[in-house]
N, C-alpha and C positions, 0 to 999 in steps of 0.2 A: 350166231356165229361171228358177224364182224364184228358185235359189242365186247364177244370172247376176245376176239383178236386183239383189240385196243386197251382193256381189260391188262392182257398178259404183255403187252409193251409199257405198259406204266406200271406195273409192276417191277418189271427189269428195270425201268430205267432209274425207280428207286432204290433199288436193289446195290447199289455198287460196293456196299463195305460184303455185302455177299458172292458178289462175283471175281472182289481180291481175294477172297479167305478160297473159294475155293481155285482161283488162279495160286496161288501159296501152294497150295495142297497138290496139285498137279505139277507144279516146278518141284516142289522138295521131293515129291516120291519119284520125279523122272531123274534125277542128278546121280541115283546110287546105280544106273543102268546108262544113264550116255556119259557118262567120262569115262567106264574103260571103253565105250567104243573112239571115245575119239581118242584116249589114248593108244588106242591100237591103231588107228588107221594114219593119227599123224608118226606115232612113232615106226611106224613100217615105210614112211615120206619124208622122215627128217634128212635135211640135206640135199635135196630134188627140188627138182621147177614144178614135181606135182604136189607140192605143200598148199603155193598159190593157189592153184587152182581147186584142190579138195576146202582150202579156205574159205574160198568162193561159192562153195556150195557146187561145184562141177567137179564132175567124174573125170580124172584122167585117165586116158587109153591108154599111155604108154607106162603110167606105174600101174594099171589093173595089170596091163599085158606081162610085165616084170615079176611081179605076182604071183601070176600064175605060170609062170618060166621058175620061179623060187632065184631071182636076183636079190632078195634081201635076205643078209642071215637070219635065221631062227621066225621067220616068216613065211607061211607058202599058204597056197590057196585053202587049201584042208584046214588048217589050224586057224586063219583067219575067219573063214567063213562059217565053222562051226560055234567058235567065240562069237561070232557076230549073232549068226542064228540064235544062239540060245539066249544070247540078253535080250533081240528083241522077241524071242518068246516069253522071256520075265517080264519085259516092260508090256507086251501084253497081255498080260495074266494081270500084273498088279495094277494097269487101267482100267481092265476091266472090276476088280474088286473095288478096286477107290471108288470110280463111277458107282456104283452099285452100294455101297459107303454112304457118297454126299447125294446120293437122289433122295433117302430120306429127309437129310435135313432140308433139303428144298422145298420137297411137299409138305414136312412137318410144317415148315415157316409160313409155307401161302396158305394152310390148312386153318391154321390157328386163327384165334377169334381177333386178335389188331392186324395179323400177317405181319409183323416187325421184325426185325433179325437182331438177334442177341446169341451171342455164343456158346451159352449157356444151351438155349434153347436146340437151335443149330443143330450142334454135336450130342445132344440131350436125344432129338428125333433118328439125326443118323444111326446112333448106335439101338436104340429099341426098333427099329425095322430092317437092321441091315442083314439078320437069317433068313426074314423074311422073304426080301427082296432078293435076297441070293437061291432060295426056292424057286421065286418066278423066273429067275435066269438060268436055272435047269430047266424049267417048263418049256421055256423061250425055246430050246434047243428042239423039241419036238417038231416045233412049227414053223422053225424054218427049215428042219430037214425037210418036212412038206413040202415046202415053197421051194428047195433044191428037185426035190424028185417030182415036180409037176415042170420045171423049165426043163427037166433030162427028158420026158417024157414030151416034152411040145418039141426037145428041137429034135429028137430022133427020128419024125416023120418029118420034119423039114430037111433035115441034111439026107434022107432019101431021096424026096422026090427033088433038090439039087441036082443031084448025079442025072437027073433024067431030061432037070428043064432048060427048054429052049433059049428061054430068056432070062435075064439077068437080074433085072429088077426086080423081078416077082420074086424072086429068091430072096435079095438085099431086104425088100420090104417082111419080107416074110419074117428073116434076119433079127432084124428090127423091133417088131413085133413081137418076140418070142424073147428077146433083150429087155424090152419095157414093162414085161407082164412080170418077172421077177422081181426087179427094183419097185411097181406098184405093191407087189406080194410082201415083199421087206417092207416097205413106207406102211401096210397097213400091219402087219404083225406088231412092228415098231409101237405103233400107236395104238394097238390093243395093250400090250403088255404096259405102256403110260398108263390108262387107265385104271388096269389093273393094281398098279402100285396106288394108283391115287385113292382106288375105292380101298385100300386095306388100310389107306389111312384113314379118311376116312369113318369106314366102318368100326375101326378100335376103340372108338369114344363108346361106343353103345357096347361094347364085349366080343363084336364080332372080328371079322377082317384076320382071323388065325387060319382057315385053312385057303390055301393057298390054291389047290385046283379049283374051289368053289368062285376065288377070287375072280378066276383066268375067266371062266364060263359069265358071269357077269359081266366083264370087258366086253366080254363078244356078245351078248346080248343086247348093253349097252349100243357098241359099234354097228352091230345089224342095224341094230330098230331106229336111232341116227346116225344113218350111215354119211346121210351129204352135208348136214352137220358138221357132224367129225373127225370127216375125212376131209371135208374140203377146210374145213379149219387148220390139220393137218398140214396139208399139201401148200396153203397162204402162208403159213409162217416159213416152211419149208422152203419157198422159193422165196423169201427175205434173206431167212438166212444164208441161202446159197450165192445169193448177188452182194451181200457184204463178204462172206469169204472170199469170192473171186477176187471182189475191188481192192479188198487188204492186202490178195497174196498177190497180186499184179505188182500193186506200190511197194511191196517187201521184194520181190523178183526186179523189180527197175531200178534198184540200187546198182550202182555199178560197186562189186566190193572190192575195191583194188588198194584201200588203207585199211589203217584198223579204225578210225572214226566210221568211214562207212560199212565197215562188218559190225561195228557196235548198234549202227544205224538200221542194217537189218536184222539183227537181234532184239532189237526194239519192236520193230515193224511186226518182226514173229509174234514177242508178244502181244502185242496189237491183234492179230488173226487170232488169238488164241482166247483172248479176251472179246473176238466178237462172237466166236462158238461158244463161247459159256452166257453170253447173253443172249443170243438164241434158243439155248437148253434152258435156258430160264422162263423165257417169251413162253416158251411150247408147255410146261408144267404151269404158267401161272395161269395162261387161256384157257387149257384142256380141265384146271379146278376149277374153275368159274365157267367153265360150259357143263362139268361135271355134275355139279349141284346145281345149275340150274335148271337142268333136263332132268334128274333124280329127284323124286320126291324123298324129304326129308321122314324118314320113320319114325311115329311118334313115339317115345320110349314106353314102355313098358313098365305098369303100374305094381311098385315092387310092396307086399306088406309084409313088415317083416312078423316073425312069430311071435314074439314077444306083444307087440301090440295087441294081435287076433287074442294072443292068453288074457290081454288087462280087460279087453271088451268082452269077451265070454265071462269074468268075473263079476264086470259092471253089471251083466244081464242077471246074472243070478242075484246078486245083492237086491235090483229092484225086484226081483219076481220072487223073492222068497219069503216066508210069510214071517212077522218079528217073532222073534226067541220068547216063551213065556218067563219070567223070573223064576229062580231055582228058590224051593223052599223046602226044606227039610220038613 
């Protein structure tokens, strides 16, 4: 598991002309979904002290309150917030597709026999696994409504016996508890369904790796039988990656943006945070294929003869077992 870990950081950290292409890929598909938001939101502020501050990345109170008073013409709560809604329902629909997109070429890359990145290659892997991997992403949907209806079911006896308990704590803990068993729920579904993608790649070298529930059932297989493995492998990269996002969006948040050099300067910092989750997404697929194959025994292929051969050797037999021709003589 640590060698996986270490493994999947030198991977990433060779990775960078992969981690621009798909930072590229993620700015170009989000730009046809946030310019009408900001053009909506600044131009419903032009002319207001709350420009600065929506500038700034802070909500102003007295232009939401305006807003929703309908103080700007051709502007009002309804019409804003439904524009708003529906583009970030677009922009989440098409990250989620993207995502689902470049996982292939990820695993494709750390899959292959140098692990080199070439664009070719790349977008070669995306596009032959991206049906695939959009199969597991319905499947995915099972198992987390699972993991929704087991936390509805845990906290419905806790918010009863609330109403009854004396004390406080026992509640909050309770709370608590019935809080973290979800998010564990999500972190291991998560990292079933990585696997999953990883054995389909995998498995395509040899013919297999096309049905996609058999894929799922193999994850979890896998996931059971090393479970501290690979879940605890899991949850190490996972807590790296969560202490470099904090530390980038802390440094991206302490700008004070009150020019345009320093609003340039947290657009920058943004992308900084954005570039350290895509190398974390990198860390987590290049460890989980190198713990992958090396807890999987490798299947020896399957000894293929073709027909044609079996026809020349059943010829060869007869030729020596046949008794010679006598000469024709009239």
């Amino acid at each position: 598991m640590i060698r996986s870990f270490f493994v999947g950081i030198n991977e990433a950290n060779r990775s960078w002309k992969m981690i621009l292409t798909l930072l590229a890929a993620n700015v170009l598909s989000s730009l046809p979904v946030i310019i009408p938001i900001l053009l909506l939101v600044f131009g419903s502020s032009r002319g207001t002290l709350a420009a600065d501050r929506l500038m700034a990345d802070k909500l102003d109170a007295l232009w939401l309150t305006d807003v929703v008073n309908r103080q700007f013409p051709g502007f009002t709560i309804e019409s804003v917030g439904l524009e708003v809604g529906a583009a970030l329902v677009a922009a989440g629909v098409c990250y989620l597709l993207l995502n689902t997109l470049l996982a292939g070429g990820v695993i494709g890359v750390f899959n292959s026999a140098d692990g080199r990145f070439t664009m070719r290659k790349f977008w070669g892997e995306a596009g032959a696994y991206f049906w695939r991997f959009f199969r597991l992403a319905l499947i995915s949907l099972i198992f987390y409504g699972a993991a929704v209806g087991i936390y509805m079911l845990l906290r419905w006896p806790i918010e009863n016996a609330a109403e009854r308990a004396s004390a406080v704590e026992s509640v909050i803990y309770r709370r608590w508890a019935a809080m973290a068993l979800p998010a564990l729920l999500f972190a291991f579904i998560n990292m079933i369904f990585d696997y999953a993608k990883i054995g389909t790649v995998a498995h395509s070298a040899g013919g297999r790796g096309k049905g996609m529930f058999r894929e799922t059932f193999r994850a979890l297989r896998f996931a059971f039988r090393h479970f501290f493995s690979a879940f605890g492998l899991y949850l190490i990269i996972g807590a790296v990656g969560l202490a470099l996002f904090l530390a980038f969006n802390w440094l991206r948040w302490s700008v004070n943006q009150s020019s345009a050099r320093n609003v340039a300067l947290a657009i920058l910092l943004g992308q900084v945070v954005i570039v350290g989750r895509m190398w974390t997404r990198l860390v987590f697929y290049a460890a989980e294929t190198h713990l992958y194959k090396k807890l999987t025994p490798a299947s020896a292929p399957a000894t293929v003869i073709a027909e044609s051969q079996l026809e020349f050797a059943a010829a060869g037999v007869l030729r020596e077992t046949d008794p010679p021709h006598e000469p024709f003589v009239e």
